[in-house]
C-alpha positions, 0 to 999 in steps of 0.5 A: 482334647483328642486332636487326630489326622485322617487322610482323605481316599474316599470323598462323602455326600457329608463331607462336600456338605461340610466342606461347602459350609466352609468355603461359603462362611464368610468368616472364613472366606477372606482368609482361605481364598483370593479375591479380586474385588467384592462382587467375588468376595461374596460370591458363592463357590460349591464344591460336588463330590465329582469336582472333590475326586478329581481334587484328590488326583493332585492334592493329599488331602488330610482331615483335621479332627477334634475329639470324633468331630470334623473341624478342619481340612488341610492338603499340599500339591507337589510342584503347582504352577503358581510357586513363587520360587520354582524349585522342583520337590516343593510341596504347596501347602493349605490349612482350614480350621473350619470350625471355630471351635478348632481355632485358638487351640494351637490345633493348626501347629499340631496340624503343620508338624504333622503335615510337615511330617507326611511331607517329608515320608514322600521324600520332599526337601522343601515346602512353600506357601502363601498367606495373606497379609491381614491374616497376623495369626496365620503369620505367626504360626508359620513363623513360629514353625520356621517359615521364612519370607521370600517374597509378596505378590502384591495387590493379590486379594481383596478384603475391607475394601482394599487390596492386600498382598500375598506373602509367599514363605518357605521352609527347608528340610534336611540337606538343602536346608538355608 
């Protein structure tokens, strides 16, 4: 089992169709973006090789490979709006393992270090994110690999016909370390 990163500098008609399949999996969908009620949980988001470009304008982007297929996507943005702790030099991170085969495999931990790696190359002391709270696994991970919590948005995204809050978590490199 080969798992192998490639960062993303020129978008495919194929990848935007694999990458819609994702977004639109309804496996996947509850987990990997908010919603604020049913009727937005259910609906149908397409991503265009135009809108996937100009992502890349303020997204890293690295594709997640197992063996020679494509099973996961996963990117940081430096200093977003939507931080929850505005500190400057934060990168915003993101993973999918898009196909479920590529779950369960400890694929998303190698795929973190690595990330957390590219992160640190560009110089970045401090990474944030958001999980949701019905996603367990996902907290785990993070936790397993340093991440602590600083905060929950609640009521944040709508799932089994309730309202979940998003809990925000950080992690430190170097110097400024807490």
């Amino acid at each position: 089992m080969n798992t192998y990163f490639i960062k993303l500098t020129e978008p495919t008609q194929t990848l935007v169709d694999v990458l819609n399949r994702w977004e639109n999996d309804p496996t996947l969908i509850p987990m990997t973006r908010p919603n604020q009620n049913k009727s937005e949980l259910e609906r149908e988001r397409i991503i265009t090789l135009d809108s996937l470009t100009q992502r890349l304008e303020s997204h890293h982007i690295y594709l997640i490979y197992l063996d020679e297929k494509l099973i996961g996507e996963m990117n940081y943005m430096v200093d977003p709006s939507h931080l929850y702790k505005k500190e400057q030099g934060t990168a915003w991170i993101g993973i999918t393992i898009g196909e479920s085969e590529g779950r369960g495999k400890r694929i998303g931990y190698v795929a973190l270090q690595y990330l957390e790696e590219q992160i640190k190359k560009q110089g970045l002391k401090r990474i944030e994110l958001g999980v949701f709270e019905f996603n367990i696994n996902a907290q785990k991970l993070y936790q397993k690999l340093d991440y602590k919590e600083i905060g929950r948005i609640e009521d944040f995204t709508y799932w089994q016909n309730k309202l979940w809050s998003d809990i925000r978590m950080e992690k430190y490199f170097g110097d400024n370390y807490n």
